[in-house]
N, C-alpha and C positions, 0 to 999 in steps of 0.2 A: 627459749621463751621470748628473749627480748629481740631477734633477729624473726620470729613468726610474726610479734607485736607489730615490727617494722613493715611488715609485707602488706599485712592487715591494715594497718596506716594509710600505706603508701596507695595501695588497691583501694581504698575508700574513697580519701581525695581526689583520685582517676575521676572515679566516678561522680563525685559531686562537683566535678568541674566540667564533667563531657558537658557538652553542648549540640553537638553536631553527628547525627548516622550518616556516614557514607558508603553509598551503596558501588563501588569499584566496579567499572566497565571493562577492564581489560581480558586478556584473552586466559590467563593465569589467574587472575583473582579473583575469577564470577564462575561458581558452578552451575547457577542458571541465570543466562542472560534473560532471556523470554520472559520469565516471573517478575524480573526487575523491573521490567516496565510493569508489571501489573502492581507489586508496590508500590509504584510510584503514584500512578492513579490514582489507588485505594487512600494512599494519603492527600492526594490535591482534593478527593472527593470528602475528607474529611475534615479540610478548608486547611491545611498543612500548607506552609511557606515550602517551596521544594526550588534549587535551582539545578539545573542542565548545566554540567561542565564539561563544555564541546571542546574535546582532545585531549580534556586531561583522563588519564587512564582509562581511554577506549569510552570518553564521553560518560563519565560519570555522571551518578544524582547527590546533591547534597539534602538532607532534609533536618530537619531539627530531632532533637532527641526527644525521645518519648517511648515509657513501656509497652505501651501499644504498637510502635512502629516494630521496636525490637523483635515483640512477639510475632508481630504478623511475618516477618522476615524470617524467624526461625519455624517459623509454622510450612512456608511456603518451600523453603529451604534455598531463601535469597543471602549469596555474601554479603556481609555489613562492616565496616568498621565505627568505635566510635572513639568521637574523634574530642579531644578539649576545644576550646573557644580561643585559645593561642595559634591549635593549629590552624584549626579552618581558615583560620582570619589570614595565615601564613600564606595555607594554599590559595586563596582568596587574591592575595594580594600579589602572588606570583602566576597565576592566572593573567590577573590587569596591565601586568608589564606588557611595552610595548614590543620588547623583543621576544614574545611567546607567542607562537600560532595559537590560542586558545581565547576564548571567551568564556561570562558566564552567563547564563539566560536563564530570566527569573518565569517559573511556570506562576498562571497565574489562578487557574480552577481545570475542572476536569471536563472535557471537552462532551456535550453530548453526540454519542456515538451509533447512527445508522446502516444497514449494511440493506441494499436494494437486489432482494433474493426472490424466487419461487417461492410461495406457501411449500410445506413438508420437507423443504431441501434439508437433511441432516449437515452439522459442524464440520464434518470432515469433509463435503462435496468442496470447500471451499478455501484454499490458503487462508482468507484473512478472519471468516468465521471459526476456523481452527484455533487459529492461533492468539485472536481474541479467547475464546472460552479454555485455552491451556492456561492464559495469562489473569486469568480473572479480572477479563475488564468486560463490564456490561455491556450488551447494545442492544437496539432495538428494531426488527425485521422493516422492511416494508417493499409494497410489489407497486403493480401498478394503479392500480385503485389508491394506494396512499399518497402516490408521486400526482398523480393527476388534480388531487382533493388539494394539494398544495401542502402537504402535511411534514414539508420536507423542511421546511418554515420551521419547526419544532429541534431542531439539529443544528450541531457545528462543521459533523466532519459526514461523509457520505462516502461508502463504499460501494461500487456496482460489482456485481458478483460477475461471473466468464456470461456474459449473455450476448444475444445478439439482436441491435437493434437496429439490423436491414430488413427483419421479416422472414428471412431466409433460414431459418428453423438452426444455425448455426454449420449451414450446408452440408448437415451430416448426409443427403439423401443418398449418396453414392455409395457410400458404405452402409447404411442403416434403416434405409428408406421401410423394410420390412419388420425393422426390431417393433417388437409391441411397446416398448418404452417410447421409441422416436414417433407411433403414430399417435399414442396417448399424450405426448406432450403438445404436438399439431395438433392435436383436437381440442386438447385445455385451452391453448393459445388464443384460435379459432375463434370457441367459446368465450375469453376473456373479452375478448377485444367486440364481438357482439355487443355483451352487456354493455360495455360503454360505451356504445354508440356509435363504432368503425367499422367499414367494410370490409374492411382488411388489416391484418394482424400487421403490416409494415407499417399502416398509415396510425393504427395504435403505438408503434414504438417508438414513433418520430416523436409523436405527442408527446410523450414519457422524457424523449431524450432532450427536447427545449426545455422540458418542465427545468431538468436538471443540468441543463445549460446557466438555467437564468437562476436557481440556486446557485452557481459556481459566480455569476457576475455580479448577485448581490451580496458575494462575500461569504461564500462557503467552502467548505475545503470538500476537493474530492478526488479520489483515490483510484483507479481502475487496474487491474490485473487481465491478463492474456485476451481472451476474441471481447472483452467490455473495451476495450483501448481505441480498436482501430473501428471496428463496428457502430461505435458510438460516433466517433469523427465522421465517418463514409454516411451515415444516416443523416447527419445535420448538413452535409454539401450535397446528398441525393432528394432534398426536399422538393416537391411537386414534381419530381422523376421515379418513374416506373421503371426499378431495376431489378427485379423478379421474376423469374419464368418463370409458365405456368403450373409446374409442379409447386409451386410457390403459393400463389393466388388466386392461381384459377385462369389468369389472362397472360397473354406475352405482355412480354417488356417492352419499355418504350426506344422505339427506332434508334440509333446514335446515341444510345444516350451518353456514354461515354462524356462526352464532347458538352454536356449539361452539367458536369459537374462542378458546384460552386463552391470552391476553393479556403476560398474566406471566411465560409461559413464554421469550419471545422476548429479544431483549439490547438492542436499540434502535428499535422499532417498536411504534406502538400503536394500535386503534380503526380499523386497515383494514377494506376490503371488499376478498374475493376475488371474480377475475373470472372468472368461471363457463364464458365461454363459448370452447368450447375451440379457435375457428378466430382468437380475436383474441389475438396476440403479446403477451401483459401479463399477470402473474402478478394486480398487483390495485393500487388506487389510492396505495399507497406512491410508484411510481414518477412521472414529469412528463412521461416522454420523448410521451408524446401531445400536451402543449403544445408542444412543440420543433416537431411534425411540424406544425401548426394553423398555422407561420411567426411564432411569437412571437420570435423568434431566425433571424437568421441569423447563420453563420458567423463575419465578420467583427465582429459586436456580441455575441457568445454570450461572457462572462468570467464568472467569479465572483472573490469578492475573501477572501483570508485574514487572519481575525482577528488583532488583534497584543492580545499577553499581558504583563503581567509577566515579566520572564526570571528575578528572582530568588523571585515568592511564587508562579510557573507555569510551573516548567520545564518538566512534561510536555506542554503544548500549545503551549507557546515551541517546542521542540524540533518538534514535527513541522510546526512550519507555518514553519521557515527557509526562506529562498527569497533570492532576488534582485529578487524584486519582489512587490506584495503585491494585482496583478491576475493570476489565471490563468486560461488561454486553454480556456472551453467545448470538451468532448465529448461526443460522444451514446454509450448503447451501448443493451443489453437493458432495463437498466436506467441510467440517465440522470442522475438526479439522486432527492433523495428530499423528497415533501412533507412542508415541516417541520411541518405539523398533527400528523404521524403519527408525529413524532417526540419519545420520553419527555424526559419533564425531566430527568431527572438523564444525558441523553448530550448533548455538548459537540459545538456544532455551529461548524467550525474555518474552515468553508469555505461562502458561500452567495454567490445572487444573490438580493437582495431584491426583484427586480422583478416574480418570480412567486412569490416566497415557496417557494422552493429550498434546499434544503439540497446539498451537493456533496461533505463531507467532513464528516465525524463521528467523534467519540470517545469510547470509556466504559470502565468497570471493570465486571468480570463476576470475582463472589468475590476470587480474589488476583490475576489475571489481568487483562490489557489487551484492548483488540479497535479496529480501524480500519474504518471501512466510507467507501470511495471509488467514486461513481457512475463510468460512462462507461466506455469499453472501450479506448479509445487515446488517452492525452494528445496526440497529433500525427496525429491521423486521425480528422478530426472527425466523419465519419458512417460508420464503417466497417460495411462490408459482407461477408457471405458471398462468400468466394474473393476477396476483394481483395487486393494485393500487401502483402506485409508493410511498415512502414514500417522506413526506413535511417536509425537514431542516428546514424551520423555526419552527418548532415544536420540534429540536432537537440542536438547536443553538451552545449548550455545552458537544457535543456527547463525551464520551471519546474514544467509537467506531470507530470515523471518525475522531480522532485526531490523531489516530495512523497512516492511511493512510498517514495525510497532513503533518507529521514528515518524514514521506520515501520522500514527494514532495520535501521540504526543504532541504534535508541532504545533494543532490550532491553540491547546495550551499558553505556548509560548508571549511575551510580550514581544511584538515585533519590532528590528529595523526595517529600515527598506534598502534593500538590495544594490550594494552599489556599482555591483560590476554584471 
């Protein structure tokens, strides 16, 4: 009786002293990392103090205690510890030392979150749509019609889904030109770009892609995955250039143009060649996915590895390159990966394989504004295909692939430093 009474004691005051849920990021103590960032949110959106503790066990979250948080975590089936007000304050305070690669970053509210898709696109056409709606973090669609109205004004963080904004239908025509999907898309396009008052479906995208240029310059975060990356960049330096054949537009392209393209214009790319010829899949030598196809890679040997930073003189590249491991698992998409030759100096390359001189992840500033650009098209679907099964996150719970994404979701959160190296 009096050794149960002691238990009973001892288990009470645990808990009337917790203070602190910590939600453990490492590779062994999270059985779903993905949901953890959706905790996380769910509490910033419920105005919860929450802070990011970049490197301590795989970039933990700490958050305050609360039966609600508890629940939501056991509901979700997110690991938690809880923790007393001694400890935290311990780990807190051995975080601060200056001999620890570690920082802490206080999230501040929950970022509002848009993702710039086709009307009817289902969740799973898209890595970050997916992995948003596994993680139960909101967002909010929008095409072109919203981008153009300025409506983008209403958001923190901006996702472009795989599109392409040269006009060039995503150069499927070599392979696809006949599918009834690829001429219904041409047609919608077509159609869109009419109603808003363009001749042509390129001189529509270009619109689209300053719009969300100049969201990124006036301090917007934006995120782009496989042919959004370089299609976006090649469309802002092809402007008043006609670089579409006329299975494209209806007209040839303009003479040389090559030799027109404005450089400076773009946010992370430099000193491409466009690829002219309109039956082969490939915007233009930015991309690698040709090396992939040549069997320089297979599957099983395809990683790239993420830089590790400063957490205290580089939280912003500390911060998105958290993980649980600091190998992640190669995928192919439209675009693949990006040559780092063609890639500007002043953008931080977070993520490569050095064995072909790859870049895999990328970071930079565009005026007050942020921008991410990540090859590949499915962290967990390494050569995906037209009409392939969507992949199933519960089968992937602890993706380190999809964890890089839901660190770009979190980051506008963050209270920022500024970047010192």
């Amino acid at each position: 009786m009096k050794s149960a009474f002691l238990v009973l004691f001892f288990l009470v005051t645990s808990l009337a002293n917790a203070s602190f849920v910590l939600i453990p990021m490492e590779a062994e103590g999270q059985q779903n990392h993905l949901k953890a960032y959706g905790i996380t949110y769910w509490a910033l959106d419920k105005s919860y103090k929450v802070s990011w503790l970049l490197n301590y066990r795989g970039g933990s979250f700490l958050l305050p205690d609360a039966p609600e948080i508890r629940k939501e975590c056991q509901i979700r089936g997110v690991t938690f510890e809880v923790l007393s007000d001694v400890t935290a304050n311990s780990i807190l305070e051995d975080i601060s030392s200056p001999s620890q690669n570690m920082e802490t970053v206080v999230l501040e509210k929950a970022p509002k979150i848009t993702v710039y898709t086709p009307k009817g696109k289902q969740p799973w056409d898209d890595a970050v749509t997916m992995v948003l709606t596994y993680a139960e973090i909101p967002y909010t669609e929008v095409y072109d019609e919203e981008v153009l109205s300025d409506q983008l004004l209403l958001y923190d963080w901006l996702h472009l889904h795989h599109e392409d904004f040269t006009g060039q239908y995503g150069k499927f025509f070599g392979a696809y030109r006949t599918a009834p999907w690829y001429i219904q898309q041409k047609a919608e396009a077509e159609a869109l770009a009419k109603k808003l008052g363009y001749n042509k479906v390129s001189e529509e995208k270009l619109a689209v892609a300053k719009k969300i240029r100049d969201f990124v310059i006036g301090g917007g975060f934006m995120f782009a995955m496989c042919s959004a990356t370089d299609s976006f960049d090649i469309a802002l330096s092809a402007e008043g250039v006609d670089i579409c054949e006329p299975m494209f537009d209806g007209d040839d392209s303009e003479a040389n143009y090559q030799a027109k393209i404005d450089y400076s214009n773009t946010f992370a790319f430099k000193d491409y060649t466009l690829v002219r010829n309109p039956m082969v899949y490939e915007f233009s030598d930015i991309d690698t996915t040709e090396e992939h196809g040549k069997g320089a890679f297979t599957m099983d040997k395809d990683y790239f590895t993420l830089m590790e930073y400063s957490a205290k003189w580089d939280p912003i590249p500390t911060m998105l390159c958290q993980n649980h491991t600091q190998l992640v698992k190669g995928f192919m998409g439209q675009t693949t990966a990006f040559n780092a030759e063609k890639i500007k100096s002043n953008v931080l390359v977070m993520g490569e394989c050095k064995i072909n001189g790859e870049a895999r992840y990328i970071h930079g500033n565009k005026g007050k504004g942020m921008f991410t650009f990540y090859g590949g098209h499915d962290p967990e679907d390494y050569q995906h295909r037209v009409g392939d099964a969507p992949t199933v996150l519960d089968l992937h719970p602890n993706s380190p692939g999809y964890r890089l994404i839901l660190n770009n979701v979190l980051f506008p959160a963050a209270r920022k430093k500024k970047l010192k190296t």
